[in-house]
Z-matrix of the N, CA and C atoms (Angstrom, degrees):
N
C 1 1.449
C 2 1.529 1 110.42
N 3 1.465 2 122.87 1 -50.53
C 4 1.022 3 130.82 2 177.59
C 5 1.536 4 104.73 3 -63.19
N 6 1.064 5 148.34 4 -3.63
C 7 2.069 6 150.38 5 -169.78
C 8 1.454 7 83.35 6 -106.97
N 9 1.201 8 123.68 7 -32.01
C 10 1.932 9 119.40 8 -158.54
C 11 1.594 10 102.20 9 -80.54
N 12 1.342 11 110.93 10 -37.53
C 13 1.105 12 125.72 11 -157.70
C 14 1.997 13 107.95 12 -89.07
N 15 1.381 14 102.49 13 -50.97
C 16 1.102 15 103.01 14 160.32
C 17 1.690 16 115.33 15 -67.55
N 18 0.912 17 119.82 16 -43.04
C 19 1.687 18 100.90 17 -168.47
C 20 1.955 19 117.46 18 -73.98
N 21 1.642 20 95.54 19 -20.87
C 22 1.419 21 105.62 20 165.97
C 23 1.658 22 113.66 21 -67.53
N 24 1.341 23 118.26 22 -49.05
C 25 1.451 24 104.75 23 160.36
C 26 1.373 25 142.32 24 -53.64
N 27 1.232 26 112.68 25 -28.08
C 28 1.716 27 125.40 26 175.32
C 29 1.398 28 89.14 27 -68.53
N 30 1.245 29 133.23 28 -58.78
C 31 1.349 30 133.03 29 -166.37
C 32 1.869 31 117.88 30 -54.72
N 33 1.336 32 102.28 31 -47.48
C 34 1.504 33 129.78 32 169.38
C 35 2.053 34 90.05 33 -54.46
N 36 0.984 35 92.41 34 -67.53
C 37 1.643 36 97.01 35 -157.09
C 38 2.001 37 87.15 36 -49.99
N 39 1.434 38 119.52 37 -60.88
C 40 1.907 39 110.37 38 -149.52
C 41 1.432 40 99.21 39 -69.32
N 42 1.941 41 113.72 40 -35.34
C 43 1.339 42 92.75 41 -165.19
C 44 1.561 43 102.92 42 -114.49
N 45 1.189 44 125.71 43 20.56
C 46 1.596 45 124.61 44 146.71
C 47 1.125 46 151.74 45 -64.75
N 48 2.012 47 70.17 46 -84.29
C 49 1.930 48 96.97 47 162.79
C 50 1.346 49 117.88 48 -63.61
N 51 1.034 50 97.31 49 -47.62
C 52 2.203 51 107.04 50 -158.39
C 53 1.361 52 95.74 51 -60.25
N 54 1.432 53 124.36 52 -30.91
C 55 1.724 54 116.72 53 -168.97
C 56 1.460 55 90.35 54 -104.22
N 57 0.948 56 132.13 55 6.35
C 58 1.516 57 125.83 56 173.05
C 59 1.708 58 104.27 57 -85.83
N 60 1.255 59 120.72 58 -60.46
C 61 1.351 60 155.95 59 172.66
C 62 1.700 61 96.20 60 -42.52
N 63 1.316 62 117.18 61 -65.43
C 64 1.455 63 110.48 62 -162.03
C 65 1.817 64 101.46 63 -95.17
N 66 1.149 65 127.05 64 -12.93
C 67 1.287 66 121.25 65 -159.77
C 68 1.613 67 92.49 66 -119.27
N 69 1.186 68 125.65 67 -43.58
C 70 1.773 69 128.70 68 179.18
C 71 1.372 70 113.36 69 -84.45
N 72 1.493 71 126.84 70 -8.10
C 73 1.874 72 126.97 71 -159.12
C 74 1.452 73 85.17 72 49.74
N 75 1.469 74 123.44 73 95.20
C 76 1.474 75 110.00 74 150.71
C 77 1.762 76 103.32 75 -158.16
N 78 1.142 77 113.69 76 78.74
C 79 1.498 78 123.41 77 -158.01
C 80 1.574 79 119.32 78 -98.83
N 81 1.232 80 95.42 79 23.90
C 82 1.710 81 124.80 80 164.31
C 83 1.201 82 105.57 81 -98.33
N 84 0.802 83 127.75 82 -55.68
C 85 1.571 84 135.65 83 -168.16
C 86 1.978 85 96.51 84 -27.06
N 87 1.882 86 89.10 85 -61.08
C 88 1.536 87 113.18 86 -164.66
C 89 1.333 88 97.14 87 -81.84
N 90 1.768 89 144.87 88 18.10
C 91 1.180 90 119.58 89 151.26
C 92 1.435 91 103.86 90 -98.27
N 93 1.370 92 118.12 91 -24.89
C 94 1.417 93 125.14 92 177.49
C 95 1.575 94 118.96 93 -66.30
N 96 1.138 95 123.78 94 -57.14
C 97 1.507 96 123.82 95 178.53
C 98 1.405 97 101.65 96 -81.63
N 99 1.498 98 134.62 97 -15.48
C 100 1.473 99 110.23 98 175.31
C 101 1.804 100 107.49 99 -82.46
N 102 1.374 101 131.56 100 -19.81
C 103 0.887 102 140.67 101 146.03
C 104 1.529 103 136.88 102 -22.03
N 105 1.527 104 91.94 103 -61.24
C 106 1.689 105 94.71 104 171.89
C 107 1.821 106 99.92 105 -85.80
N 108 1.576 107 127.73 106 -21.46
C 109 1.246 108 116.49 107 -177.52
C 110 2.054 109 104.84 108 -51.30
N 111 1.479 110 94.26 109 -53.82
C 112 1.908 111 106.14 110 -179.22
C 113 1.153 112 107.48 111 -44.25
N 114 1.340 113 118.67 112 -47.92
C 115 1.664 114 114.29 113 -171.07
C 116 1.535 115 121.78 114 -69.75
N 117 1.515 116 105.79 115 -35.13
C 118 1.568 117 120.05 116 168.50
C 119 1.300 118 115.85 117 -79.68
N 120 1.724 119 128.44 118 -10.77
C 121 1.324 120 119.74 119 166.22
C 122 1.217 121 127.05 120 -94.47
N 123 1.771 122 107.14 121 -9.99
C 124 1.194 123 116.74 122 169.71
C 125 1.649 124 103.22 123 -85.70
N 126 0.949 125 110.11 124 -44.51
C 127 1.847 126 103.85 125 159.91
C 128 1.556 127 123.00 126 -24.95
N 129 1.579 128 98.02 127 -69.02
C 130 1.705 129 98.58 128 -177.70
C 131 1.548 130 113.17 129 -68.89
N 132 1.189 131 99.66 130 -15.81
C 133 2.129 132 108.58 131 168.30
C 134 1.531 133 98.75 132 -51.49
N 135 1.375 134 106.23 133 -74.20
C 136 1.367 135 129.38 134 -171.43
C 137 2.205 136 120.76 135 -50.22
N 138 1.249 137 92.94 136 -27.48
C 139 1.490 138 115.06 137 176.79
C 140 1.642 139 97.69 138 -100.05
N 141 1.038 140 127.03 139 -34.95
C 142 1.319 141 103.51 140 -175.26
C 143 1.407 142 100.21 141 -85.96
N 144 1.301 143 133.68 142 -39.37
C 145 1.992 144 122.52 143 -178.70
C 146 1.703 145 98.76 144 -51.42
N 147 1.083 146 116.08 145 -39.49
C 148 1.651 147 119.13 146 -162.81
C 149 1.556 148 102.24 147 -70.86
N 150 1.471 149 111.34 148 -44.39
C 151 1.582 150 113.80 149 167.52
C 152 1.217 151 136.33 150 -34.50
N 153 1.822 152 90.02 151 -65.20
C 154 1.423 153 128.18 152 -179.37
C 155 2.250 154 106.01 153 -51.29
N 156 1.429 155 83.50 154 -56.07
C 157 1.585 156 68.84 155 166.39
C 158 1.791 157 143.57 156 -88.67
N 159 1.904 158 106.54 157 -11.52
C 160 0.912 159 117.77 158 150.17
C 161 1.451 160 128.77 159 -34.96
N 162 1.686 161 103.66 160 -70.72
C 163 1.437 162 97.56 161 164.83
C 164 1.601 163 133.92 162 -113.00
N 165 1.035 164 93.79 163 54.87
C 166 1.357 165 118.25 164 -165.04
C 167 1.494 166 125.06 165 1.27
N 168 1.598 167 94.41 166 71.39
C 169 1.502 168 115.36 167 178.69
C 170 1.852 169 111.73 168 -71.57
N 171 1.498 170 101.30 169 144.14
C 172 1.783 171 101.96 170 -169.29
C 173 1.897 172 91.87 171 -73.37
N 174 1.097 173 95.71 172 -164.88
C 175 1.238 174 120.12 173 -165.51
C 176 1.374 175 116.90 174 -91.45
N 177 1.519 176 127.29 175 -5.71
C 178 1.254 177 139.08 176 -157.72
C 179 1.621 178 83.91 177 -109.02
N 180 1.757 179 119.12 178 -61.81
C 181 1.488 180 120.78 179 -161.96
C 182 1.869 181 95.08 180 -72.56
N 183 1.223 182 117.70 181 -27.15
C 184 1.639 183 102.16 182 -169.76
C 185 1.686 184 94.30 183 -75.62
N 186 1.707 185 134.90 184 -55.30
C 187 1.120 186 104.09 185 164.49
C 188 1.338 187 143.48 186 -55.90
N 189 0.861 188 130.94 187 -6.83
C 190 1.963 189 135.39 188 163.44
C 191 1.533 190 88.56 189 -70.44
N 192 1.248 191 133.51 190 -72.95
C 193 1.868 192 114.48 191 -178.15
C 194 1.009 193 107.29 192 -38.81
N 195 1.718 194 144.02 193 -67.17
C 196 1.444 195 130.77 194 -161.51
C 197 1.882 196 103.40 195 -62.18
N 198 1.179 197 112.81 196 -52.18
C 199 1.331 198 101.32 197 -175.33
C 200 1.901 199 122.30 198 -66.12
N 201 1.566 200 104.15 199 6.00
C 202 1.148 201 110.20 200 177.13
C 203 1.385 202 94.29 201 -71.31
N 204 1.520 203 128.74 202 -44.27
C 205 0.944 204 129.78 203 -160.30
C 206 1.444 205 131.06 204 -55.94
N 207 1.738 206 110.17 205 -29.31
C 208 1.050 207 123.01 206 -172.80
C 209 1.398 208 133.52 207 -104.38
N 210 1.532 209 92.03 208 28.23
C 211 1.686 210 115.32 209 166.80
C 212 1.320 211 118.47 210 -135.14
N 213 1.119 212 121.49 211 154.67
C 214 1.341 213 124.60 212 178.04
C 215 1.421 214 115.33 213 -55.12
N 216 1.476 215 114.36 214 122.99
C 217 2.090 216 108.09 215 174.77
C 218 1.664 217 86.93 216 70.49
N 219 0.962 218 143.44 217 28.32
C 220 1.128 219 132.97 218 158.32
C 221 1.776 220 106.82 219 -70.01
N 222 1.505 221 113.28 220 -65.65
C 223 1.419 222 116.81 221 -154.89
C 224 1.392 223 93.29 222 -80.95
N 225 1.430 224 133.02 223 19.66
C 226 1.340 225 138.20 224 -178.17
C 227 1.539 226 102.10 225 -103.64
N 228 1.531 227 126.84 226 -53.18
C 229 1.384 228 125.62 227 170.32
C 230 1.438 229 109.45 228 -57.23
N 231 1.438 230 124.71 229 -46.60
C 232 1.582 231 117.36 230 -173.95
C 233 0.754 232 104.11 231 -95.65
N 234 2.009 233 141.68 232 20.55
C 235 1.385 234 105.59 233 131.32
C 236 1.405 235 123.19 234 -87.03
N 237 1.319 236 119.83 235 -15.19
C 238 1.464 237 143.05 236 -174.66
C 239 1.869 238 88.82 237 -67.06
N 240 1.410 239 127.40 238 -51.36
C 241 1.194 240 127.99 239 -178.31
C 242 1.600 241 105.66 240 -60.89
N 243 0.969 242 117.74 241 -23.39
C 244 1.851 243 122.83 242 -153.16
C 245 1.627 244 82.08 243 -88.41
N 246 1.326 245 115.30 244 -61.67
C 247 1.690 246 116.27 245 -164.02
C 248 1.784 247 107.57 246 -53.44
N 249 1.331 248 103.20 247 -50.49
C 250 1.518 249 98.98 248 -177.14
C 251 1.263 250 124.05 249 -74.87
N 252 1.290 251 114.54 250 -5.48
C 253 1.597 252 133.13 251 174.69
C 254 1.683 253 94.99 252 -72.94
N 255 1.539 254 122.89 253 -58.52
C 256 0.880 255 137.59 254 -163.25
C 257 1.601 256 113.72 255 -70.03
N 258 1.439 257 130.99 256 -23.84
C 259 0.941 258 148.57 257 164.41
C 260 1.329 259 123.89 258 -62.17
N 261 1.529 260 104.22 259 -46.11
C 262 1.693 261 115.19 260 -176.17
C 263 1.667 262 95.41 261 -97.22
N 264 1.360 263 104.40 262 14.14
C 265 2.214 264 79.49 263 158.95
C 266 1.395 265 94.79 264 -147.05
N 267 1.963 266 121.40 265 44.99
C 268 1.615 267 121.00 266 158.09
C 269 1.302 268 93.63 267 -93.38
């Protein structure tokens, strides 16, 4: 929930705000939604260490989650990866 939420904001924030901001003069927009983006990426920071040791993922798969983070539809494939992972070992 927390990957859905953050990666929908990055998305909100590049192709909303940022063309709102540079194409409308409206450069609130992008202190406001980049705002809640920080708080929800420090979220999935905070959810992924708690994960990472939940199921005590190595160090190679917990970085591929953080760097999911830092692309667009990133935290959208690795949660889509997380569910079917999760499927093939119920």
């Amino acid at each position: 929930m927390t990957a859905l939420a953050e990666g929908s904001s990055f998305l909100l924030l590049l192709f909303v705000a940022m063309p709102m901001k540079y194409l409308m003069g409206m450069p609130k927009v992008v202190t406001v939604v980049g705002a809640i983006h920080g708080i929800l990426f420090l979220l999935y920071g905070a959810q992924l260490a708690r994960l990472r040791t939940a199921h005590q993922w190595d160090n190679r798969f917990s970085f591929s989650a953080f760097l999911a983070s830092l692309f667009p539809f990133g935290p959208f494939l690795f949660d889509k990866h997380l569910r079917e992972k999760e499927v093939v070992t119920n």
